[in-house]
C-alpha positions as CSV (number, residue, x, y, z in Angstrom):
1,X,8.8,42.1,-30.4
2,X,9.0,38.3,-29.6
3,X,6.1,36.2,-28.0
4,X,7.7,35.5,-24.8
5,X,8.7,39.3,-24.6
6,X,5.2,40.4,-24.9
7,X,3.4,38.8,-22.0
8,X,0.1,40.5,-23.2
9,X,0.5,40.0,-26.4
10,X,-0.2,43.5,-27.6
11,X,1.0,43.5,-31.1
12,X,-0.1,40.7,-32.1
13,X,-2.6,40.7,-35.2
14,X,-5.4,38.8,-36.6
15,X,-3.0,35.8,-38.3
16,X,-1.1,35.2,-35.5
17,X,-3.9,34.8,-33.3
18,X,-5.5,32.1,-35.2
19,X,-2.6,30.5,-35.2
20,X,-1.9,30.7,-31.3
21,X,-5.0,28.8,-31.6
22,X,-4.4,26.5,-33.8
23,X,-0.8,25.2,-31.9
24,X,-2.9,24.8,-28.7
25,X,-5.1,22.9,-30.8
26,X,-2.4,20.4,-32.0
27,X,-1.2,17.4,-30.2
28,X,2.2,18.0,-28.7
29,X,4.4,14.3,-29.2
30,X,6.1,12.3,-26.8
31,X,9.6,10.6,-27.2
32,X,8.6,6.6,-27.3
33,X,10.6,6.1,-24.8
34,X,9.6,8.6,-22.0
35,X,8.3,6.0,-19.7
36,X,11.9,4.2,-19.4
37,X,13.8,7.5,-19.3
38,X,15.8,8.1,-16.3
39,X,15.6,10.7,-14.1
40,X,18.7,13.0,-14.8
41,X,19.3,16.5,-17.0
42,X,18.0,15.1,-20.6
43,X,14.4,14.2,-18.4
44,X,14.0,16.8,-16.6
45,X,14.7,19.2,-19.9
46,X,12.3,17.6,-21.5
47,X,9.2,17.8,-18.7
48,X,10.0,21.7,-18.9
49,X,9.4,22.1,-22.2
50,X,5.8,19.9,-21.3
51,X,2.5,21.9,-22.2
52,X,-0.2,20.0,-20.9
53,X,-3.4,21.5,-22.4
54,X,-1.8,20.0,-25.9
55,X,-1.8,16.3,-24.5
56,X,-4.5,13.9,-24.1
57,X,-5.4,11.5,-21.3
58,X,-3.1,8.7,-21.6
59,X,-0.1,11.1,-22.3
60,X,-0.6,12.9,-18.8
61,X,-0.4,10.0,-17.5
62,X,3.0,9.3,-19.0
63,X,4.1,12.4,-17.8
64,X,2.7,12.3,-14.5
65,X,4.9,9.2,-14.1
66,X,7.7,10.8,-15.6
67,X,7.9,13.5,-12.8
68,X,7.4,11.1,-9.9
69,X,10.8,9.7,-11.2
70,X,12.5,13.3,-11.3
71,X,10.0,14.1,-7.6
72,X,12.2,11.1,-5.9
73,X,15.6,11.5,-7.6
74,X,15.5,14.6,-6.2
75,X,14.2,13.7,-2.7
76,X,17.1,11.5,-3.0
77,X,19.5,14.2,-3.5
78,X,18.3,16.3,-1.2
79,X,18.2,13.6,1.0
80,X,22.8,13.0,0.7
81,X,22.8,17.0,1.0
82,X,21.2,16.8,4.8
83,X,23.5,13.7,5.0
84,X,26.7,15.9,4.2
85,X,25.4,18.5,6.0
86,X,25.3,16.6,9.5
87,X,29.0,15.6,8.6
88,X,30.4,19.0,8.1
89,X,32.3,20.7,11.1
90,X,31.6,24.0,11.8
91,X,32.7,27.0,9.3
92,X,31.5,30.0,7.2
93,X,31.8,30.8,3.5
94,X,34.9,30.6,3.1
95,X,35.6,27.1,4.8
96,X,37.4,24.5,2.6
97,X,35.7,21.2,2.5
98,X,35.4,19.1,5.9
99,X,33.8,16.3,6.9
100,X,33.3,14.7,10.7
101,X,33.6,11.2,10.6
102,X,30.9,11.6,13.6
103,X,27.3,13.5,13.1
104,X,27.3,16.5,14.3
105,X,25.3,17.5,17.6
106,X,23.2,20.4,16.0
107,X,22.8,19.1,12.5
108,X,19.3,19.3,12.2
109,X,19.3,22.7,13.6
110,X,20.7,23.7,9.9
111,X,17.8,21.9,8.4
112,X,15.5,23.2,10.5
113,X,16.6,26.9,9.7
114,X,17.1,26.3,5.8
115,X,14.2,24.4,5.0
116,X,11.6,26.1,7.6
117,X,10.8,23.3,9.7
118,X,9.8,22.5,13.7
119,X,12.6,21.2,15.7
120,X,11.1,17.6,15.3
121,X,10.4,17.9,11.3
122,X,13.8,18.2,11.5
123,X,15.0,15.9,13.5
124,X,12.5,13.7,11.5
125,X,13.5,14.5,8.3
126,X,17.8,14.1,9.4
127,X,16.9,10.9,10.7
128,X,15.1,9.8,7.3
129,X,18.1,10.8,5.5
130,X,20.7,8.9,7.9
131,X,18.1,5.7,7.3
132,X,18.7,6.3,3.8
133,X,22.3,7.3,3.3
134,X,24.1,5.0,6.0
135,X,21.7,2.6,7.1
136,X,19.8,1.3,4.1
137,X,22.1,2.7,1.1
138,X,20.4,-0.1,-1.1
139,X,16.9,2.0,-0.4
140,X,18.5,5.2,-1.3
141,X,19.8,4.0,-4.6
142,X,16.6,2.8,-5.9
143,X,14.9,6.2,-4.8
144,X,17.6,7.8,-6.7
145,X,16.5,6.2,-9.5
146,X,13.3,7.0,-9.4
147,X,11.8,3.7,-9.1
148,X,10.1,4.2,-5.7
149,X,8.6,8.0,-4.2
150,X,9.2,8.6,-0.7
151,X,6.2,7.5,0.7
152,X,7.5,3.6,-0.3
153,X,10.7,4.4,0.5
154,X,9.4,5.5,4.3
155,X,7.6,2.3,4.3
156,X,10.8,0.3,4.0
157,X,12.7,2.2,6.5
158,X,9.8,2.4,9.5
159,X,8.7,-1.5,8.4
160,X,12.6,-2.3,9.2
161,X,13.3,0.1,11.9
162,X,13.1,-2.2,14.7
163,X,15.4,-4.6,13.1
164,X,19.4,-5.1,13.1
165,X,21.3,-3.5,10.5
166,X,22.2,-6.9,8.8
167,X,18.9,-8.3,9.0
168,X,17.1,-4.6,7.6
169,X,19.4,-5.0,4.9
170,X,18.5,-8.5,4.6
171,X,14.7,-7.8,4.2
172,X,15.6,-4.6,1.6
173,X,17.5,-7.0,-0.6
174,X,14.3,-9.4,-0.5
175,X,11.7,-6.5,-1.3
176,X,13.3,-3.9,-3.3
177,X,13.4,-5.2,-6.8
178,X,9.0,-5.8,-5.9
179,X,9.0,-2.3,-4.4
180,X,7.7,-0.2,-7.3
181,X,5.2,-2.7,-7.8
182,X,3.0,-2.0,-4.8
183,X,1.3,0.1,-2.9
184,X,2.5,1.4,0.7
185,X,0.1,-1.0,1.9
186,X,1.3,-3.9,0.5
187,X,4.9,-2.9,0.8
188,X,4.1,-3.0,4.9
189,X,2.2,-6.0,4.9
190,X,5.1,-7.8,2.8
191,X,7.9,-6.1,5.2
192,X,6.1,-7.5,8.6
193,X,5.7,-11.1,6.7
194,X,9.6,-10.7,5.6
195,X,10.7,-9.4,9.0
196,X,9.2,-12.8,10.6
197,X,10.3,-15.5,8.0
198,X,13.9,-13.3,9.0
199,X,14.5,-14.5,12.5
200,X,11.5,-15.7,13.9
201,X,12.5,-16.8,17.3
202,X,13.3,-12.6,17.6
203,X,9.6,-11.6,16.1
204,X,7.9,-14.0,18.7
205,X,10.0,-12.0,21.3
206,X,8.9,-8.6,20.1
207,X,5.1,-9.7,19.8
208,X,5.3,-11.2,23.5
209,X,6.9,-8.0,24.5
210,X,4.6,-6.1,22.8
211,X,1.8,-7.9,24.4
212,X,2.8,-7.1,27.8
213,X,2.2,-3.4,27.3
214,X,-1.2,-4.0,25.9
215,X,-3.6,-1.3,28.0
216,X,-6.5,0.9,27.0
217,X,-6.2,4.5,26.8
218,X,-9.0,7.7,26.8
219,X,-8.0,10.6,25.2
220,X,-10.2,13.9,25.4
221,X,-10.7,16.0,22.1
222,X,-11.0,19.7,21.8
223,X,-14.8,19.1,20.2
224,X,-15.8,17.7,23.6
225,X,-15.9,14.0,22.4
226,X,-13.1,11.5,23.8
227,X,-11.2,9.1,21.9
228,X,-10.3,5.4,23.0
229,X,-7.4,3.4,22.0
230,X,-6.4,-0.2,22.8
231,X,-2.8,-1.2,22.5
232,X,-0.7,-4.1,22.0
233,X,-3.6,-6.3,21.1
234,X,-3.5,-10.1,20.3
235,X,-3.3,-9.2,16.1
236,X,-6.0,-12.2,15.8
237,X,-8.4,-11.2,18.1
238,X,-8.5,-7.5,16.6
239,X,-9.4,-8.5,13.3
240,X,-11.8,-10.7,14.5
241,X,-13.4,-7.8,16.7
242,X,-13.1,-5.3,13.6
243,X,-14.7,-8.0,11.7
244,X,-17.6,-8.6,14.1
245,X,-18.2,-5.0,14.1
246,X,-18.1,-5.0,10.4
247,X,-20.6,-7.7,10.2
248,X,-23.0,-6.2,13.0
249,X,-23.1,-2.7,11.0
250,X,-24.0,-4.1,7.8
251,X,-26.7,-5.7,9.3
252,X,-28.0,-2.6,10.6
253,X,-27.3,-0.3,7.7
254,X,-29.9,-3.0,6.0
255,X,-32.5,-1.8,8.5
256,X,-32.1,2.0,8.6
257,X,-29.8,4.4,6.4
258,X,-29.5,7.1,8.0
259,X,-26.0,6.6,10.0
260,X,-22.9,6.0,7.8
261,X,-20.8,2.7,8.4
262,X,-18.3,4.7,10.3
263,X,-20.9,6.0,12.3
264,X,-22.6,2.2,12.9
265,X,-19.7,1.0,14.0
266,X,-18.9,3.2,16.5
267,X,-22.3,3.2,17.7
268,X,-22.1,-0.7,17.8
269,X,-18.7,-0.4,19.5
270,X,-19.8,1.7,22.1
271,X,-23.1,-0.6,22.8
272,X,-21.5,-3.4,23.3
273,X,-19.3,-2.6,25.9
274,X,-21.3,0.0,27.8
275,X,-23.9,-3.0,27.9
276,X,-26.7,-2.0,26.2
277,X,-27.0,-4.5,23.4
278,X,-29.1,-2.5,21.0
279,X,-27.7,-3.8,18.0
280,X,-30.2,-6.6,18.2
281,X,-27.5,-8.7,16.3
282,X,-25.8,-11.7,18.2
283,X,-22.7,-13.2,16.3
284,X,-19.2,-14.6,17.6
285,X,-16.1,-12.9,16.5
286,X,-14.6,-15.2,13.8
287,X,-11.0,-15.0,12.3
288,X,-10.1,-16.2,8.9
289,X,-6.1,-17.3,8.4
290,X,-4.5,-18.9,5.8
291,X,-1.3,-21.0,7.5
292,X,0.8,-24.0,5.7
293,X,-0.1,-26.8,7.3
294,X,3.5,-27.5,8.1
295,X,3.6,-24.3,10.3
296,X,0.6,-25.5,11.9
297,X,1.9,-29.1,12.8
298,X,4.8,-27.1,14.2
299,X,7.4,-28.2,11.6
300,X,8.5,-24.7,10.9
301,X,7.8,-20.9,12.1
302,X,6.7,-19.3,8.6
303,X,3.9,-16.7,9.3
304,X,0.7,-17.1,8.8
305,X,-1.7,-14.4,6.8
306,X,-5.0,-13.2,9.4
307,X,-7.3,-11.9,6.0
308,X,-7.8,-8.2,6.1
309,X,-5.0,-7.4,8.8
310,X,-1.9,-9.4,7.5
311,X,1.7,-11.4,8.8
312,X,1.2,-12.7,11.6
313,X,3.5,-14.9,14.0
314,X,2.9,-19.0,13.8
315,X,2.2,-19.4,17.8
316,X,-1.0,-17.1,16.8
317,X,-1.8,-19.5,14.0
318,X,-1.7,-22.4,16.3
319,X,-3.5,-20.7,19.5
320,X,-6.7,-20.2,16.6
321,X,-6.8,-23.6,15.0
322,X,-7.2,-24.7,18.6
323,X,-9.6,-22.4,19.4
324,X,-12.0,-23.0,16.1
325,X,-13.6,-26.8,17.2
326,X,-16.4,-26.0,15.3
327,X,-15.2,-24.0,12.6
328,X,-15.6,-25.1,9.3
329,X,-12.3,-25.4,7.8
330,X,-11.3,-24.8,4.2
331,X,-7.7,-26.1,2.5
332,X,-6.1,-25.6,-0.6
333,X,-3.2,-26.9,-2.6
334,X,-1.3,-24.6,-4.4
335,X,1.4,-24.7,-6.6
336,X,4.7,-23.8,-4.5
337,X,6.4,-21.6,-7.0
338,X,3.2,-19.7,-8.3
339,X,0.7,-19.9,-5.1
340,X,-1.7,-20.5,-7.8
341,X,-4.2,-22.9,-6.2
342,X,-4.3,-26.4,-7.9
343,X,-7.2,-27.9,-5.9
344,X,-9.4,-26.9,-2.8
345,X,-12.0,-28.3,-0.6
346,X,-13.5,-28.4,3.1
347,X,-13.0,-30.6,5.9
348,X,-16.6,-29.9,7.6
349,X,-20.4,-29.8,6.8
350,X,-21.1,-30.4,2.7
351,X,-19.9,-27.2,0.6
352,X,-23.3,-25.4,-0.1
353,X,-20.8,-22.7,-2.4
354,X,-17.8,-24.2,-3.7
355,X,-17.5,-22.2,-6.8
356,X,-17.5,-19.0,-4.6
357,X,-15.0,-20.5,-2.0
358,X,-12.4,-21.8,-4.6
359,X,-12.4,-18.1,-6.3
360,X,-11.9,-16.6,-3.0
361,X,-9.0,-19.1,-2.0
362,X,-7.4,-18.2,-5.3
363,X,-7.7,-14.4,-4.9
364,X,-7.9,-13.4,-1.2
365,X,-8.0,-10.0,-2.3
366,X,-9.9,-7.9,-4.7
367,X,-8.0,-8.4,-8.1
368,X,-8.2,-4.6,-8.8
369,X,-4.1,-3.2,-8.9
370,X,-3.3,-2.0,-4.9
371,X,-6.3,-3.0,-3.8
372,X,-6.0,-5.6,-0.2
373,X,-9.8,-5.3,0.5
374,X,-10.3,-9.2,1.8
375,X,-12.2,-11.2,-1.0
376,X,-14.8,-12.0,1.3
377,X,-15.7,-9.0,1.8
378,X,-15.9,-8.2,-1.8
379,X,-18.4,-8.6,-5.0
380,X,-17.8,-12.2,-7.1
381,X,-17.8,-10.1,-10.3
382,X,-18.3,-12.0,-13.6
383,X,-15.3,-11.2,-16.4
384,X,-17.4,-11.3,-19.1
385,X,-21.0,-10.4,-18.1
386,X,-24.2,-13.2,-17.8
387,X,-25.7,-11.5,-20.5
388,X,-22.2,-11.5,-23.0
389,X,-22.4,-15.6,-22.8
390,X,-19.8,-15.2,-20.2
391,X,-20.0,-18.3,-17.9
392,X,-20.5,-19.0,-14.1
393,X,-16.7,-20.4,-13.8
394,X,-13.3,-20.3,-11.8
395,X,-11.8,-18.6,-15.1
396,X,-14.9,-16.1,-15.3
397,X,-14.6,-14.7,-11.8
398,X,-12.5,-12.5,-9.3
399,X,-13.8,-10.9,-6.4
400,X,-13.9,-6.9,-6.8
401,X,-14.4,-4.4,-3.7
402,X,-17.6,-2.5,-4.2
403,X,-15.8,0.6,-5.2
404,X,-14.0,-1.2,-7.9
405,X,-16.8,-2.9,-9.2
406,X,-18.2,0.1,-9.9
407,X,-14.7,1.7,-11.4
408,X,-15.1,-1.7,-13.7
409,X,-18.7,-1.1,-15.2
410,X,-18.6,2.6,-15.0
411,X,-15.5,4.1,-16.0
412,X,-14.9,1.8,-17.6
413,X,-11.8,-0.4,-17.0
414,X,-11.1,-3.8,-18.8
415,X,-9.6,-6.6,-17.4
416,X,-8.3,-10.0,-19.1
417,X,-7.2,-12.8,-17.6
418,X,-3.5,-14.0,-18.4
419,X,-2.7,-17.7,-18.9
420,X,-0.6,-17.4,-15.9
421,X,-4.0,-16.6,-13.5
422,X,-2.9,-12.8,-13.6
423,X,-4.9,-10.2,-14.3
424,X,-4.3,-7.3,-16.7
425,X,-6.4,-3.9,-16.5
426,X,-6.8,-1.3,-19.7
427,X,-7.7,1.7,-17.8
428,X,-10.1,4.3,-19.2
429,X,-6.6,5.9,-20.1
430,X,-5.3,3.5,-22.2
431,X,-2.8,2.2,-19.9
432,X,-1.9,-1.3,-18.8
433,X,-1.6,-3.0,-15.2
434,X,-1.0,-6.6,-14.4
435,X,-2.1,-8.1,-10.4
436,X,-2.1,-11.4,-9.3
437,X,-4.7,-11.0,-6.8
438,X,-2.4,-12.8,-4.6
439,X,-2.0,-11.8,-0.7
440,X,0.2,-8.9,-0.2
């Protein structure tokens, strides 16, 4: 009796045990080249014959990649089935093949029924696959392929949504090839800069639009608290509030532990506008951008970057420089094909922390791959530690998030710094990743 006929392996005597045992024991190879193969039949052969308990941590990792590729080609294909199916006229088993040039009315009532989703899953998931198929074919393609997952390839479709045909497919053509680069994060934030540096005369229409249905709404929840949402904000003056409240919780959570940030900043939310000023902490709601200086002469309509929130139009970029008399201001030169800053200084009161502001202007996020935590907001973390002989320099600091700090000392992951200014992380895995720490 074979092994795989004999589930409980019955039969099976003393020798063949121990050397059940000793197969698990081994290592199970990879091909060399698993991490380039393409999804298709010889790759997804290959991760069925997988057994994971015989391969170590940086192999899983290999894998794990490996069936993200297969996971979107065949999201892909599933998503040109739905497609075909909202083309095909109505029939029964027997029917020879048809297509509508037109969609049919009550396509995604087939999905709906075949895949076991809610009327609006389905009209959800029909409407995805239209996006894909007709609309953005180039997006499709490259899911397909494997080289983005669905949630990026979402990203790309809701970030460009609102846009013309000609001018989505514009921005895909300008993002795809970074795509599978970055995180869903900073795959929006790079749409929304893309979709203004477009056309835009037409993204200062929608943000004046947009504007003009700001409100404020109360929503009760089944717990018995209420929920309150404001809408159609001024983008600068949010991130300035978020930042205020940011800053006024910290200062708190110094002073008493018990409450969570989350918790702080609600409370310091709901103080200040109810009136009752218990926070004990006064301090103006400040915005940091980063604009060209042409944009903010008015010689062109690029956008401008509001840290920790993103794109932003170039009136808003104007209407803050105006507002910040006092403000201390901080510029930069950087080199126009790298963005690598070249030389930096202030325009106000003597720089009491230049080291700290040049490292920030040259990575205004945490260098740590995905990561868009604002770098003033983060730790200035030393490459090479004080007590290694690493020095206090430009070269021998990044700012890292607290959380990735901590993933840096006590996983541990090691980063070097490229010639280029990038920097390159050895996981605790063994595997590589390269970021910039440039703005998303």
């Amino acid at each position: 009796m074979g092994l795989g006929s004999d589930p409980w392996n019955l039969s099976l005597g003393p020798d063949m045990v121990e050397r059940m045992f000793d197969s698990v024991l081994e290592r199970q190879v990879l091909p060399e080249d698993l991490d380039s193969l393409v999804p298709g039949p010889i790759l997804a052969g290959f991760l069925f014959r997988i057994d994971r308990s015989r391969l170590n941590g940086h192999d899983l990792v290999v894998v794990m990649r490996a069936e993200a590729r297969m996971e979107a080609h065949y999201a892909a294909a599933r998503m040109a089935t739905i497609t075909e199916v909202a083309h095909s006229p109505n029939g029964d088993a027997d029917s020879g093949v048809e297509r509508s040039d037109v969609l049919v009315e009550f396509a995604s009532d087939d999905v709906g029924a075949a895949l076991n989703l809610t009327r609006r899953a389905a009209d959800n998931e029909l409407g995805f696959a239209l996006e894909l198929r007709e609309r953005l074919p180039k997006v499709w393609e490259t899911l397909s392929q494997g080289r983005i997952d669905v949630r990026r390839a979402r990203t790309i479709v809701q970030g460009t949504s609102h846009l013309s045909e000609d001018t989505a497919r514009n921005v895909v053509e300008r993002i795809i090839d970074r795509a599978p680069n970055l995180t869903t994060g900073q795959l929006a934030a790079r749409i929304r800069r893309l979709c203004i540096e477009t056309d835009p005369e037409e993204a200062k229409t929608r943000y004046e639009n947009a504007r003009e249905e700001r409100r404020v709404v109360i929503e009760a929840t089944t717990d018995g608290t209420a929920d309150l949402h404001a809408y159609g904000l001024p983008a600068d003056r949010a991130a300035a509030i978020s930042k205020k409240l940011n800053r006024l919780a910290r200062n708190l959570k110094k002073r008493e532990g018990s409450r969570t940030m989350d918790q702080l900043r609600a409370d310091v939310f709901t103080d200040l506008l109810y009136g009752d000023h218990t926070t004990g902490v006064q301090a103006r709601a400040m915005v940091d951008i980063r604009v060209d200086l042409t944009t903010l002469v008015g010689l062109d309509e690029k956008p401008a970057e509001v840290l920790g929130y993103g794109p932003v139009i170039a009136d808003i970029a104007r209407r803050v420089a105006r507002e910040q008399k006092k403000a201390e201001w901080r510029w930069a030169v950087t080199d126009p094909d790298t963005g690598q800053v070249l030389h930096n200084g202030i325009t106000c009161r003597r720089p009491t922390a230049a080291l700290k502001r040049h490292v920030q202007i040259q990575h205004p996020t945490c260098v740590f791959p995905g990561c868009r935590m604002p770098s003033v907001e983060c730790d200035l973390d030393h490459r090479v530690a004080v007590i290694d002989g690493g020095p206090t320099t430009p070269c021998n600091l990044a700012p890292l998030c607290r959380h990735h700090h901590r993933v840096k000392h006590e996983a541990p992951w090691k980063p070097t710094l490229a010639p280029n200014r990038n920097h390159t992380w050895l996981s605790r895995l063994g595997h590589i990743y390269t970021t910039n720490g440039q703005s998303p």
